[in-house]
N, C-alpha and C positions, 0 to 999 in steps of 0.2 A: 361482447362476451357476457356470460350468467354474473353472479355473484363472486367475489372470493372469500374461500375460507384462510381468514389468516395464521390458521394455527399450522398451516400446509406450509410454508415459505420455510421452514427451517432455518438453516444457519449458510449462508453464504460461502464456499469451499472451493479450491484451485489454486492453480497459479494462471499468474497473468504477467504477462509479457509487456512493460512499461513502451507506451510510443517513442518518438524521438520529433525533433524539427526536420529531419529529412525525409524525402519521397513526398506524392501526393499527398496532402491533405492528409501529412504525420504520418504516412501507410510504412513507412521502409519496416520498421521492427514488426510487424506481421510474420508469426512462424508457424507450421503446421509441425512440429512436433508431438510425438504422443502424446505426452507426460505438459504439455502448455492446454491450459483451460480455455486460455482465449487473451483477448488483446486488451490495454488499458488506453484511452483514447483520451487527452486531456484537451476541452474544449473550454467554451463561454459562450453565454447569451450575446453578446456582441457578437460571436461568426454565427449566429445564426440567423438573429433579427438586426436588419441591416439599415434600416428607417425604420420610424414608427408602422407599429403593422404591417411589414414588408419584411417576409420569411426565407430564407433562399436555404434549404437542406439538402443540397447537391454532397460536401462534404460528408454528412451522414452518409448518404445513400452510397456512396462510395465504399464505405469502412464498413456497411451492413454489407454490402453485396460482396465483398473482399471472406470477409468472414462466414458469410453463409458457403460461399461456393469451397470452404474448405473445414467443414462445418465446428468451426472454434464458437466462442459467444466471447460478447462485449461489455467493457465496463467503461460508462459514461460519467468522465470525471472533470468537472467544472474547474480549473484552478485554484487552489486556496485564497486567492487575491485578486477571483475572474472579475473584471469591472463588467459594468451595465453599457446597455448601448445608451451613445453619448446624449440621444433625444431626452432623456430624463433631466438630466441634471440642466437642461435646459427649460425647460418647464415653470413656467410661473409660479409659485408658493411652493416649491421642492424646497426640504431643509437637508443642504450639504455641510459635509466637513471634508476637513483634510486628512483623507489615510495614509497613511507610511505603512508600507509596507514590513512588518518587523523580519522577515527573510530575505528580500533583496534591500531593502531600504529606499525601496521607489516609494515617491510620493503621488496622489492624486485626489482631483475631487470626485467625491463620492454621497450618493444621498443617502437620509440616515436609513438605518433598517427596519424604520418602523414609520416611513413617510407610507402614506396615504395611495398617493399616486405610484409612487413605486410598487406597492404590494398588486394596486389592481393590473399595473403591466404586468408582472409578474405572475397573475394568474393567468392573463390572455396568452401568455409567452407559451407557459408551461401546458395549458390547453391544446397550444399549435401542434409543438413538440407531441406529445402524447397520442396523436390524433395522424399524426403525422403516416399518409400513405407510404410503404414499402414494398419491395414484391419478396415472396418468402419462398423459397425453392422448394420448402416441405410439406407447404399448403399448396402451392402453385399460382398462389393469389395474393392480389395487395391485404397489407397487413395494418394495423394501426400499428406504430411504433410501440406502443403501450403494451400489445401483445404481441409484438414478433418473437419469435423463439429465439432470435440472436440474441437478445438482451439480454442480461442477465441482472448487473448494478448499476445503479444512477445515481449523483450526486450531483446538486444544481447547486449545494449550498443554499447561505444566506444573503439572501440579493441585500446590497449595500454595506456587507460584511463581510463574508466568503466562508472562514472557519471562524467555526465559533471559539472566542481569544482576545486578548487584548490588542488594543492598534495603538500605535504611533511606539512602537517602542515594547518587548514585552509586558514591560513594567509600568506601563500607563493605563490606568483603570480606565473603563468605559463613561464612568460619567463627565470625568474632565477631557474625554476626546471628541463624544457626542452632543450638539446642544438640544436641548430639551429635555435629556433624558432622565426616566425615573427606571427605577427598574420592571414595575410592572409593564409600563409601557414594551421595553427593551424586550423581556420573557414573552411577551403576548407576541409580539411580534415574529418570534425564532417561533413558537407553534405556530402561528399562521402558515410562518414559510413553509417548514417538515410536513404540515399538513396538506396544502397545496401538491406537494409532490408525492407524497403518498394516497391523496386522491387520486391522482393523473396517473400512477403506477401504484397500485394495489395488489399486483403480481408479480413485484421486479422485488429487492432488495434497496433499500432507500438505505442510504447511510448518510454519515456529516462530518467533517473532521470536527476535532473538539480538544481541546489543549488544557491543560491545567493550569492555576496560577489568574485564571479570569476572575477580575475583580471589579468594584465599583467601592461606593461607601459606606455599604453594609456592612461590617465585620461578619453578623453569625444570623442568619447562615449565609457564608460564605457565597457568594452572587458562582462559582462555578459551581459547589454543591446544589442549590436551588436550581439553576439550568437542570442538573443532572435530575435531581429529582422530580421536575416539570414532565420532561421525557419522558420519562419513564414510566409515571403515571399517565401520561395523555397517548403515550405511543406503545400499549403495553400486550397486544395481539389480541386487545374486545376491542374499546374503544377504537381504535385506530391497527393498521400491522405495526408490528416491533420495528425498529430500526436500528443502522446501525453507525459506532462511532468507528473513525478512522483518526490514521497517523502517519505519516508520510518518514521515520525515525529505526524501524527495525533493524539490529545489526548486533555484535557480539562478539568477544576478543579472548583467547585465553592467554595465560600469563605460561612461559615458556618454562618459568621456576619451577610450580605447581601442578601448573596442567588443570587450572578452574578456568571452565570457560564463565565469562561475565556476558548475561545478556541486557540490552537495550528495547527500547527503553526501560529501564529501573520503573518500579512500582510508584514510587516517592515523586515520579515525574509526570507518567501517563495516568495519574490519578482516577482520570475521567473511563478510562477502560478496565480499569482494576476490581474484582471481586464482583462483578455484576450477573455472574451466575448464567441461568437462561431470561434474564430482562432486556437486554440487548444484545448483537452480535459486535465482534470487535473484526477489522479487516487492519491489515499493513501494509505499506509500500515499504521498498527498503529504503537505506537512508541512503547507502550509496552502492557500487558495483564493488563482489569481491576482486574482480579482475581488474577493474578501473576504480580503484577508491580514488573518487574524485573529490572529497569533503574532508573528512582527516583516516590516515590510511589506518592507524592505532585504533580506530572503531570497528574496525573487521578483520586486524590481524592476526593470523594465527587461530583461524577460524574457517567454516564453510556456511554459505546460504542457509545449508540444512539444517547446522546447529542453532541458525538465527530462527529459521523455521520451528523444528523441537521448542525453543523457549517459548513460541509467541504460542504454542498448543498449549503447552504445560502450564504457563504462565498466566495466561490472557483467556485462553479458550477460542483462540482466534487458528481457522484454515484457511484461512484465504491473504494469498500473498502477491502482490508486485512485485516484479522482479526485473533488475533494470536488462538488454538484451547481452549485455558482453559476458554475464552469467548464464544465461540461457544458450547460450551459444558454445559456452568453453566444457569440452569436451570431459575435464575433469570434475563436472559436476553433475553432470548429464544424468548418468547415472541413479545419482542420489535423487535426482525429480524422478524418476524414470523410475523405483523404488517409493519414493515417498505413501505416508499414507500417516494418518492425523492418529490411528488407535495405534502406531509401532512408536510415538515420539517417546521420547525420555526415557528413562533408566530402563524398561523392558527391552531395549534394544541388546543391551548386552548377557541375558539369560542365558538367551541358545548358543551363544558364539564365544569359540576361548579368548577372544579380544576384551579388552573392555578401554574405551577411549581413556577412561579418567587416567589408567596406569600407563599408560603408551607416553613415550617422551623422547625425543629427537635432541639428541646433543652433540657435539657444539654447536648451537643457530642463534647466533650468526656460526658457518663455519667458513675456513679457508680450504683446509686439506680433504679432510675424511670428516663423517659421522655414524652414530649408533645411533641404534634402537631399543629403548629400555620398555621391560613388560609385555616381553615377551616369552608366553613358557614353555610352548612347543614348535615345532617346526613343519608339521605335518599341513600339506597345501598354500604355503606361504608362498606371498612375493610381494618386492617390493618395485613400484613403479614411481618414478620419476619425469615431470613434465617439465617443460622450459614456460616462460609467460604466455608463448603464442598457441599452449595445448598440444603442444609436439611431444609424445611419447621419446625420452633420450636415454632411458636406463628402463632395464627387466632386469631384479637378479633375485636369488633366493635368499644374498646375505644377507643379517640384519647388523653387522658389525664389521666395521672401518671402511664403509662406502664407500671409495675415492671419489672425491667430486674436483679433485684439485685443477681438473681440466676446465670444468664451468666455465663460463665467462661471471662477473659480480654479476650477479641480478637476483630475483625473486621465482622462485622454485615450487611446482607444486610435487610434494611425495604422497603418493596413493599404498598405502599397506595393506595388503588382500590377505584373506585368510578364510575361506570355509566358504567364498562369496559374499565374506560381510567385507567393506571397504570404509575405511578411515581416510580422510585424507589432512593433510599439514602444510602449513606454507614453510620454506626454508628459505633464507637469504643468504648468498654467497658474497661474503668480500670478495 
């Protein structure tokens, strides 16, 4: 292909529909829904490169051709903790340490991220990949991976690192986990890599996870500020295309008293994505499913995706979300994807409509018997709808006052409040 102009790539936008470990080659959460952008596909240089210089892309080819034939697009996301194929760290003068994992707490060896020999695999890797033939249903012809149209983002990370972060523990600086390290060494090496892959893809969306609290024995400036500011100078749409930072953490809870919904991550935390204007893009995964909160259920209770979404636009400048599939699937949010759009987030949502979330408040929740609806001030096209966890429609009524729910079984209740076509929705817990 010709040249590209970097300043064309804009800002990465959609949802995407997080994989799972089931079906072929991760495929089961593949959805053709309107309102889903495309699929999020978590791999690693080790399923790819299987011996040294020995490439097997059958896996891709599968998940390009799943996607094309339903025309979604793809985001190619390395693990935060993807190890290297195991030929490296075998290699005569590789300098390894011991990573821990600080999310699972697995440990392993790993070479540093600024060996020699790892970086030049890592070019020849990311070369394959890129180059890599596909057949494109829209051209009718094999395609280089680099420009199939299915693609869309790519993250390879940092070989010998993954995200950029502390290892062994949050709270273990880089230089006591790494041996040799300086920090120039360390920064030289994170441009090599973003630059490598933004060589190889100069038309896709290059992004990196990146965490705050990254330190060494510098005090000032702060070894994650420096990263940040290296970026952003070397990857700034002349030099280099922009890139973008990620976070695998989006999520958001209101308080049942108040009715303030709190989003996640907090400012104070994802430092690395906060106020950066149009110098990078910021992307999300969420941190767990509203329908499955598999992680702690208080980070998205009393809450919807969409409000996590609203924060991370308002907040971050971020449109582009993963979203795990038990969300994508559950019928009382459908909806709100199926609606969404990045210029309606935040406070303009309630202008045209006599609802406004902030005053809406559902009490007694917890309840036993009955509940109300407070802040409401007309009745004209109202209703209220009630779902059980499995997205079963179980109540339609126009009340808003003394609902009987005393029939329930205890469990976790979604209430939908429609009014004018604008829809609210609430989670309720029945003793």
């Amino acid at each position: 292909m010709g040249s590209v102009s970097f300043s064309v790539l804009g800002q990465p936008t959609g949802i995407y529909v997080l994989d799972s470990n089931q079906g072929t080659y991760r495929d089961a959460n593949i959805r053709n829904y309107s309102f889903v952008t495309g699929f999020t596909w978590r791999t690693s240089w080790a399923n790819f490169e299987t011996s040294q210089g020995v490439y097997d892309y059958t896996s891709l080819d599968h998940i390009v051709h799943r996607l094309d034939s339903i025309n979604k697009k793809l985001t190619v996301l390395f693990g935060a903790s993807s190890i290297e194929p195991a030929y490296i760290i075998t290699q005569s003068g590789v300098t390894t340490y011991q990573f821990t994992d600080p999310v699972s707490n697995l440990t392993s060896t790993r070479p540093v991220p600024y060996d020699g020999y790892l970086l030049q695999r890592f070019r020849l890797f990311l070369s394959s990949l890129a180059n890599h033939q596909i057949y494109s249903l829209s051209s009718g012809t094999m395609v280089a991976f680099k420009d199939h149209p299915v693609l869309a983002n790519i993250a390879t990370n940092i070989p010998g690192l993954g995200a950029i972060r502390n290892v062994n523990g949050f709270n273990t600086s880089l230089e006591s986990a790494l041996p040799n390290y300086t920090r120039s060494k360390f920064v030289d090496s994170l441009l090599v890599s973003m630059k490598v892959q933004t060589d190889n893809f100069p038309a896709k969306y290059v992004f990196i996870p990146f965490y705050a609290n990254t330190n060494d024995n510098i005090a000032s400036p702060s070894l994650e500020d420096y990263i940040k500011s290296q970026l952003l100078a070397n990857f700034n749409g002349v030099i280099n295309p922009k890139i973008g930072f990620w976070q695998e953490n989006l999520a958001g809870f209101t308080d049942t008293n108040t009715n303030i919904f709190t989003g996640l991550p907090t400012t104070t935390f994802a430092t690395p994505l906060y106020q950066l204007g149009n110098s990078a893009y910021v992307m999300f995964q969420m941190l767990q499913g509203w329908t499955t909160p598999f992680l702690d259920p208080t980070k998205t209770a009393n809450s919807t995706p969409f409000d996590a979404m609203c924060y991370a636009f308002n907040t971050y400048n971020s449109s582009y979300y993963e979203i795990y599939v038990s969300d994508i699937d559950n019928p009382i949010y459908q909806q709100s994807f199926i609606n969404w759009d990045a210029n309606n987030c935040g406070p303009v949502l309630s202008l045209d409509y006599p609802l406004n979330k902030a005053n809406l408040k559902i009490y007694p929740n917890p309840a036993s018997n009955s509940i109300s609806i407070s802040g409401i001030d007309y009745l004209y096209d109202l209703s209220v709808l009630i779902f059980n966890s499995k997205g079963q429609n179980i109540m339609i009524t126009q009340n808003y006052q003394n609902i009987d729910v005393s029939t329930f079984n205890s469990g976790i209740y979604f209430i939908c409040i429609n009014q004018n076509d604008r829809k609210y929705y609430f989670k309720l817990i029945k003793q």
